[in-house]
C-alpha positions as CSV (number, residue, x, y, z in Angstrom):
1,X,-16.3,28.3,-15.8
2,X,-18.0,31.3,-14.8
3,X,-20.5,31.8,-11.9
4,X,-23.3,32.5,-14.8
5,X,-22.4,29.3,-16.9
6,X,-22.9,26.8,-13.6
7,X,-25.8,28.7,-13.1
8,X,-27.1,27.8,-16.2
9,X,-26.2,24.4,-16.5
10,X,-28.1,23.8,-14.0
11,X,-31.2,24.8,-15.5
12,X,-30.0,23.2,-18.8
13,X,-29.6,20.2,-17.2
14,X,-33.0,19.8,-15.7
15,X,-34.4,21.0,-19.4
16,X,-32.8,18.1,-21.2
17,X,-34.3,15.7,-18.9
18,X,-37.8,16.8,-19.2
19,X,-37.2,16.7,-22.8
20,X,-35.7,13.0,-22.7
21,X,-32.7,14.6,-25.0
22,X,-29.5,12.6,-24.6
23,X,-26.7,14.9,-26.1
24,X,-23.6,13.6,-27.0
25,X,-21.8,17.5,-26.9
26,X,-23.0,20.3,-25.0
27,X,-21.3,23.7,-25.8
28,X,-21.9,27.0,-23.4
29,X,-20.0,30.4,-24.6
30,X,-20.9,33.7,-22.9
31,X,-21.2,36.7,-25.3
32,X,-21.2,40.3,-25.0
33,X,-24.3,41.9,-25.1
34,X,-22.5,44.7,-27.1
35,X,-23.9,47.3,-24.6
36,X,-27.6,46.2,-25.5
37,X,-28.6,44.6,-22.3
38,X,-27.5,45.4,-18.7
39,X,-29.5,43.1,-16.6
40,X,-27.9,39.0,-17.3
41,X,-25.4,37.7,-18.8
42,X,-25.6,36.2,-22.0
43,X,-24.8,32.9,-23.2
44,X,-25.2,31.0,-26.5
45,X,-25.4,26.8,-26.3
46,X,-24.9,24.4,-28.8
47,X,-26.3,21.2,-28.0
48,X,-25.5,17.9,-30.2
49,X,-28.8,15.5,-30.3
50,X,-29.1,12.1,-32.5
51,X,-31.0,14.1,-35.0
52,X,-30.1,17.6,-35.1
53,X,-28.1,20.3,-33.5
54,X,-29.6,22.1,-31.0
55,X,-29.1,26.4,-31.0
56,X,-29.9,27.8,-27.5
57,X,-29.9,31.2,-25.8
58,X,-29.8,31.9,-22.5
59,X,-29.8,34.6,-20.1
60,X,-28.6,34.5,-16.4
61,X,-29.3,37.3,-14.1
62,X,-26.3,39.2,-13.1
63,X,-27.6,42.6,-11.3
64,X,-25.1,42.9,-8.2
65,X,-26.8,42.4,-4.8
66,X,-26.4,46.8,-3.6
67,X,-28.5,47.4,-7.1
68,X,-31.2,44.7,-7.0
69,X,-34.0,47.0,-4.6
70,X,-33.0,49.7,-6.8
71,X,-33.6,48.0,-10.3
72,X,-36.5,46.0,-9.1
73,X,-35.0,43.0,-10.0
74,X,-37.7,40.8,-8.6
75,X,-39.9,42.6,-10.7
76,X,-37.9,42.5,-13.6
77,X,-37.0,39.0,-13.5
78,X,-40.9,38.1,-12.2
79,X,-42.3,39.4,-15.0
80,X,-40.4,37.6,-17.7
81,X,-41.3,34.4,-16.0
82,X,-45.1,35.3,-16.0
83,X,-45.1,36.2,-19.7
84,X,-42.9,32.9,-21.1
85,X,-44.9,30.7,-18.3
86,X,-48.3,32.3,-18.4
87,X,-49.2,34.8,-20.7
88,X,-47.1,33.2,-23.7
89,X,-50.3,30.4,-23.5
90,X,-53.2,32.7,-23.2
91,X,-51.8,34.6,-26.3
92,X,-51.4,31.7,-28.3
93,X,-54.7,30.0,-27.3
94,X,-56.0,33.3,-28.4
95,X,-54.4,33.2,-32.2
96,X,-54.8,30.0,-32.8
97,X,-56.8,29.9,-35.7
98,X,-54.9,32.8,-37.6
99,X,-52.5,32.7,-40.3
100,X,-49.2,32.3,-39.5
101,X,-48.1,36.0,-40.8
102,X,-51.1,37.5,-38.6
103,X,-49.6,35.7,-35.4
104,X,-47.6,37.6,-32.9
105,X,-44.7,34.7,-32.4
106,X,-42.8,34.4,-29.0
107,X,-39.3,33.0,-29.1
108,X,-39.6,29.5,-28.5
109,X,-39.5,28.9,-24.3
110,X,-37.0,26.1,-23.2
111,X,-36.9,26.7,-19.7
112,X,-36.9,28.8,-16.4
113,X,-35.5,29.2,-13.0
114,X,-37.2,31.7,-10.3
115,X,-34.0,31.0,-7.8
116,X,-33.5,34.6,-6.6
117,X,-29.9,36.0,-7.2
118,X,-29.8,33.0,-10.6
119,X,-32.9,34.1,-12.4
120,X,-32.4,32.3,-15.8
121,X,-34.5,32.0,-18.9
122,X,-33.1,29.4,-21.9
123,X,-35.3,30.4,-25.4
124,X,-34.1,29.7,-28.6
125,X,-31.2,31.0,-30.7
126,X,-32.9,33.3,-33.2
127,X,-29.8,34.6,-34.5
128,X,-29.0,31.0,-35.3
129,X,-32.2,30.7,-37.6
130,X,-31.5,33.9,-39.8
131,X,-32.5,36.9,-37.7
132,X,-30.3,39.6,-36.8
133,X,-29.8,43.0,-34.4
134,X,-29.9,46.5,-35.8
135,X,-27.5,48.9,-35.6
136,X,-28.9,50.5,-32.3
137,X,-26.3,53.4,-33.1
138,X,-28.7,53.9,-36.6
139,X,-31.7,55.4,-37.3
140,X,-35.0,53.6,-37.7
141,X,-35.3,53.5,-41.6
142,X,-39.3,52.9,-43.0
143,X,-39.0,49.2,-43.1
144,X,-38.3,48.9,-40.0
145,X,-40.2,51.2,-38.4
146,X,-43.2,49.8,-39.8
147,X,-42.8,46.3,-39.2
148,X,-42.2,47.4,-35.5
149,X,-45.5,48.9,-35.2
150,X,-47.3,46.3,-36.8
151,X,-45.7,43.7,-34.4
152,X,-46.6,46.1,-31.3
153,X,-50.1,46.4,-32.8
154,X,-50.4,42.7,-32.8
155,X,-48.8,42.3,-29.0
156,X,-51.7,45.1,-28.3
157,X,-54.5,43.3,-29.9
158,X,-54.1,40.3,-28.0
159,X,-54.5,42.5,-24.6
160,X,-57.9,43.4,-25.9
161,X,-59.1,40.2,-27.1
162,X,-57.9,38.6,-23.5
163,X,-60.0,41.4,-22.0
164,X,-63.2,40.8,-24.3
165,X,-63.0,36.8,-23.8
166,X,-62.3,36.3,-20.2
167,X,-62.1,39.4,-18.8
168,X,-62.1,38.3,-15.3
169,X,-58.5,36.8,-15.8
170,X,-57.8,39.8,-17.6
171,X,-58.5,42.1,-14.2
172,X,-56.9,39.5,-12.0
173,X,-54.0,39.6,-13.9
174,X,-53.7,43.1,-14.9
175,X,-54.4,44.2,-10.8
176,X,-51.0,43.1,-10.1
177,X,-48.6,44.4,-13.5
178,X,-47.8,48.2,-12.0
179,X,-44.7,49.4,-13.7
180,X,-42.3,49.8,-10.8
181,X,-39.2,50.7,-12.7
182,X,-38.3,54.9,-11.5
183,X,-39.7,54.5,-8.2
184,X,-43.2,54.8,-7.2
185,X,-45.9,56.9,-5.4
186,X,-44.5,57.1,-1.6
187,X,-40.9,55.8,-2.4
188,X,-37.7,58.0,-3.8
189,X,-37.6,57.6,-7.7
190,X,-35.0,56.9,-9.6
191,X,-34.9,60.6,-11.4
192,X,-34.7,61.9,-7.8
193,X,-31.7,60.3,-7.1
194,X,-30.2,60.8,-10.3
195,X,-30.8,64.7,-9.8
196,X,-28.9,63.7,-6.5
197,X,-26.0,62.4,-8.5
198,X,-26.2,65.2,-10.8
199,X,-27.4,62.9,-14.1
200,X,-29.9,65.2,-15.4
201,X,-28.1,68.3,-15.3
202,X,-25.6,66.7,-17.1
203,X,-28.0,64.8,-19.8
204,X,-29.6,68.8,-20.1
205,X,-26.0,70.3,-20.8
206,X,-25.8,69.3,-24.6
207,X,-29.4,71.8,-25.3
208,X,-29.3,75.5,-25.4
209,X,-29.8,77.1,-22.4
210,X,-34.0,78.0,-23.2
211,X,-34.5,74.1,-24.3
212,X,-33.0,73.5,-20.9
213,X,-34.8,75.2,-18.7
214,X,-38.7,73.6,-20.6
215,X,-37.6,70.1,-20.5
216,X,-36.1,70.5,-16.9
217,X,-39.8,72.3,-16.0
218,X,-41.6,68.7,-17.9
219,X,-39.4,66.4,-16.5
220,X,-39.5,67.5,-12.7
221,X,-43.4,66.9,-13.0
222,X,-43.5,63.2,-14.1
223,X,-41.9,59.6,-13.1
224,X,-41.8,56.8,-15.4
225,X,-44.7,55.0,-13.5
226,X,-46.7,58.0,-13.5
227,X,-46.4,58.2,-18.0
228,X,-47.1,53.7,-17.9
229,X,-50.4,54.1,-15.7
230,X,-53.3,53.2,-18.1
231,X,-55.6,56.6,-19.3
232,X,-59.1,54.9,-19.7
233,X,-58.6,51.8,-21.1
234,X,-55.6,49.2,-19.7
235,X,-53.3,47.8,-22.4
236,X,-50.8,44.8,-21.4
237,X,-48.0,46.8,-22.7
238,X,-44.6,45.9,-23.5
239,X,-42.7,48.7,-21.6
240,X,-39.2,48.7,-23.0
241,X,-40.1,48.2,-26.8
242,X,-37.1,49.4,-28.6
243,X,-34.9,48.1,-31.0
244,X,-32.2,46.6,-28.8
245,X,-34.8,44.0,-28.0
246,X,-36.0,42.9,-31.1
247,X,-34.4,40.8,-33.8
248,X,-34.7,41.5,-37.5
249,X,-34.6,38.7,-40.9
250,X,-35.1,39.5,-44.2
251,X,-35.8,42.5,-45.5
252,X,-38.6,44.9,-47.9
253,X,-42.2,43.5,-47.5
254,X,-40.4,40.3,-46.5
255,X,-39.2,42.0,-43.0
256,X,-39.8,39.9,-40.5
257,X,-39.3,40.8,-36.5
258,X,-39.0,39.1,-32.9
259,X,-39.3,40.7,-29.7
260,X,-37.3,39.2,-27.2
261,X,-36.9,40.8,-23.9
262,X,-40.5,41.1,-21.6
263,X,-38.7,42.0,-18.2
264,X,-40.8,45.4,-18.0
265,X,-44.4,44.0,-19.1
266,X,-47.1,45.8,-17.4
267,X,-51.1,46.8,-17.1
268,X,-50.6,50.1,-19.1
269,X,-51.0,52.8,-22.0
270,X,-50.7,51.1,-25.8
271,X,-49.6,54.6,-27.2
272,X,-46.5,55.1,-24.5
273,X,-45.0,51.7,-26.5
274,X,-45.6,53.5,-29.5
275,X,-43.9,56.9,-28.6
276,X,-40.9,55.0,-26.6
277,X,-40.4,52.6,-30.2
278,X,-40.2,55.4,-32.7
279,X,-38.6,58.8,-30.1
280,X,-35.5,56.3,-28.7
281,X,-35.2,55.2,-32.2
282,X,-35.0,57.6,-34.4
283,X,-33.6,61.1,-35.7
284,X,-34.5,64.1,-36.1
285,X,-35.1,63.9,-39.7
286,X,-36.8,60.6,-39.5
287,X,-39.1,61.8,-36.7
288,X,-40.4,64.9,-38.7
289,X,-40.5,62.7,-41.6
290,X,-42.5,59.6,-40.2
291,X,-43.4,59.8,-36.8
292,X,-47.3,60.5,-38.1
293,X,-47.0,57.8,-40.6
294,X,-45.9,55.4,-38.6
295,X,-48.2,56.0,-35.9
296,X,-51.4,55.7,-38.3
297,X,-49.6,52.6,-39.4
298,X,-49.8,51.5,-35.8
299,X,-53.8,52.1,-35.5
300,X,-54.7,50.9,-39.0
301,X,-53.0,47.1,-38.1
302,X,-54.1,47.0,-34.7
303,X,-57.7,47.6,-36.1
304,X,-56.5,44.6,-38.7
305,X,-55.2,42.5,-35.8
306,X,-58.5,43.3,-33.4
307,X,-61.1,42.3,-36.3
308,X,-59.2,39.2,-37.1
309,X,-59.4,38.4,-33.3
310,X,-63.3,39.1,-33.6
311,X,-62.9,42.3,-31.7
312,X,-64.4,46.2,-32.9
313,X,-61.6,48.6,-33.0
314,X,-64.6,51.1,-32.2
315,X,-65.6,49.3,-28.9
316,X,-62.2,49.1,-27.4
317,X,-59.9,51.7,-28.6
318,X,-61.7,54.1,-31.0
319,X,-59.1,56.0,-33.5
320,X,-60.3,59.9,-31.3
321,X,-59.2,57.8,-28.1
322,X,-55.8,56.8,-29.8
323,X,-55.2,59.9,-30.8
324,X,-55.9,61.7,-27.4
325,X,-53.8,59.1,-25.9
326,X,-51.0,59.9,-28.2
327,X,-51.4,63.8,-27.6
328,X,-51.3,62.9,-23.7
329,X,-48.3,60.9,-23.9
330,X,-45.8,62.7,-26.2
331,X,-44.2,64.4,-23.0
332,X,-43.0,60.5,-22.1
333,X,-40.9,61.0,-25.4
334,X,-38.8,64.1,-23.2
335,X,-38.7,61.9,-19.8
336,X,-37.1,59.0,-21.8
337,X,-34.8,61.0,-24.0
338,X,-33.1,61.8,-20.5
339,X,-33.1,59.1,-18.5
340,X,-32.9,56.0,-20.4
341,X,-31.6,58.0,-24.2
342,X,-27.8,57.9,-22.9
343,X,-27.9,54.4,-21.7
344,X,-29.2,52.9,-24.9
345,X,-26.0,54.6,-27.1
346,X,-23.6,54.2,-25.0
347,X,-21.0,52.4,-26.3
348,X,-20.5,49.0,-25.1
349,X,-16.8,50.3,-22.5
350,X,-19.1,53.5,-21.1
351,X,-22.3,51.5,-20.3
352,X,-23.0,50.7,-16.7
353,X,-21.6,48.2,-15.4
354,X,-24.0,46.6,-12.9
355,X,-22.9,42.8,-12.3
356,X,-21.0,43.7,-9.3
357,X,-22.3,43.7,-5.7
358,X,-20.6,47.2,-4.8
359,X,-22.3,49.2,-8.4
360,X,-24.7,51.5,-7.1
361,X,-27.0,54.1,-8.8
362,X,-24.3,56.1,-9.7
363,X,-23.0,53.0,-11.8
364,X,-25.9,54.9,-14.6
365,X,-24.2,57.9,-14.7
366,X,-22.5,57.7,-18.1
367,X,-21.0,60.4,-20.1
368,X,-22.7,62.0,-22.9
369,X,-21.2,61.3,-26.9
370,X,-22.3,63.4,-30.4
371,X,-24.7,60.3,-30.7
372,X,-26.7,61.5,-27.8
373,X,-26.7,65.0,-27.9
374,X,-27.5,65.1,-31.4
375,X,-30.3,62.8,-30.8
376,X,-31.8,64.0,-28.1
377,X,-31.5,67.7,-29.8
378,X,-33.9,66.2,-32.4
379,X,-36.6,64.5,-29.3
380,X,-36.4,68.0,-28.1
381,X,-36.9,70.2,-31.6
382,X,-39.9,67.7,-32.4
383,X,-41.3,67.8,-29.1
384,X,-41.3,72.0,-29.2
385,X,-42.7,71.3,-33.0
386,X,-45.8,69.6,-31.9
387,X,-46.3,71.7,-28.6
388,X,-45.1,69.6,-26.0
389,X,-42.7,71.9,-24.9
């Protein structure tokens, strides 16, 4: 039995008690996140009740101790438990009344522990009910791509109706949900000590030598934080809304999605989701092709989703503000395709490997494939298209 699996156990055990469940056959296996998550260690449960059989995920935290400070693990880890424990229940208070298909729908929350070093969350198995991962190594196709928007919308819509109902919970809350991931204001970020390990250059190596030199001159001017601070009006936003983290059943008008991963959920920009979703997803070709479409999709369901939750789209987030936000933002598309781009095709042998207590920052410095370069070509061409370079 691995460290992870009597970590979870643990938790489990305390989950089937509150419950009052009585299983007769409990079954843990770890699984391989297949170079899709970086932070736990995964582990599906089967558990055999009177009734029915019982399909569980689970995730265990497995950042080593040297990386934790680094990674912000505290924050990482923090934050999930605020959304599945608190915001979760304002959300759904909050959609109550809607339709089913009008609801943004959390994986269903078995349990939690905040013990640092064991952080652990236990949801359900959506895989188990019919849904299943995309290709990350694929392009976004249309279907996709717009059921993804629509779902952000709806996540985004529920920010500003929290705001609009009780907006003093909303400041309290939202005073304290900083994105912290690349460093901050008066600390070292995380680009600067990838420049130190000589990451960027190396990301930079697969553009010509002129495409180099403009998206070294935009990237030594921002920070992640600095791209997730809020422009007028604060968004509860997602942060790390790609398609590693979101589950997929069906298919056609029948596409139905689930987000499941809210480490990175912060007090932030609504359009930096949107530009993080479509540029780390996509091609070139599909970019040129549907990045505008998709993002007027976005606008025209979250004015759908605000005016089912009794809010005016032109009170909150007018379509001008949107699309000045979007304009600001774009850059965030170049900063990403650097830093985090490599990381998110890396196959699953040259990911980091960041479970161990001795992995250090270095432990992100992986090595470049076709996948990368050609995608991060295309950020880069589109970016240059629309002036942002």
């Amino acid at each position: 039995m691995t460290d992870g699996e009597k970590v979870l156990r643990v938790l489990l055990d305390k989950v089937l008690k509150e419950r009052r469940y009585e299983p007769s056959e409990i079954k843990i296996q770890e699984m391989s996140s297949g170079g899709r998550n970086y932070t736990s260690a995964l582990f599906l449960i089967s558990i055999c009740l009177p009734e029915k059989e019982l399909k569980l995920f689970a995730k265990v935290a497995n950042i080593g101790q040297e990386l934790r400070e680094v990674m912000q693990a505290d924050w990482l880890y923090g934050t999930e438990r605020f959304v599945y424990t608190r915001l979760m229940h304002l959300y759904n208070e909050l959609q109550k009344d809607l339709k089913d298909e009008y609801r943004y729908v959390f994986p269903e929350f078995y349990g939690i522990s905040e013990e640092t070093g064991k952080e652990t969350v236990i949801m359900e198995n959506l895989v188990a009910s019919g849904y299943e991962e995309y290709d990350r190594f694929k392009s976004l196709d249309w279907d996709h791509g717009r059921i993804g928007v629509e779902t952000l919308a709806k996540f985004h819509a529920l920010s500003f109706a929290l705001d609009k109902s009780d907006p003093e919970t909303f400041r309290k809350i939202t005073a304290n949900m900083t994105f912290r991931l690349g460093g901050g204001e008066e600390t070292q970020s995380s680009k600067d000590m990838w420049m130190e390990n000589d990451y960027i250059e190396r990301m930079l190596s697969v553009l010509d030598e002129d495409d180099r030199a403009a998206v070294k001159k935009l990237i030594m001017n921002y920070t992640l934080p600095k791209f997730n601070k809020p422009i007028d009006r604060t968004v509860i936003s997602h942060g790390d809304y790609r398609l590693s983290n979101m589950l997929f059943k069906g298919q056609g008008d029948e596409l139905k999605v689930r987000v499941v991963d809210y480490q990175t959920v912060h007090a932030g920009c609504a359009v930096t989701d949107l530009v993080y979703f479509i540029y780390l997803g996509s091609d070139e070709e599909f970019l040129r092709l549907y990045f505008d479409k998709l993002a007027n999709h976005y606008y025209t369901s979250l004015e759908a989703a605000l005016k089912r939750l009794s809010v005016d789209p032109v009170e909150v987030y007018p379509r001008e503000q949107f699309e000045r936000d979007l304009k600001e933002k774009l850059p965030y598309a170049v900063l990403v395709g650097v830093l985090l781009l490599p990381v998110i095709v890396a196959d699953e042998n040259s990911g980091p490997k960041i479970n161990i207590d001795e992995a250090d920052v270095s432990t992100f410095i992986v090595k470049t494939n076709d996948l990368f370069a050609e995608r991060f070509r295309g950020i880069v061409s589109e970016c240059i298209r629309r002036g942002v370079l």
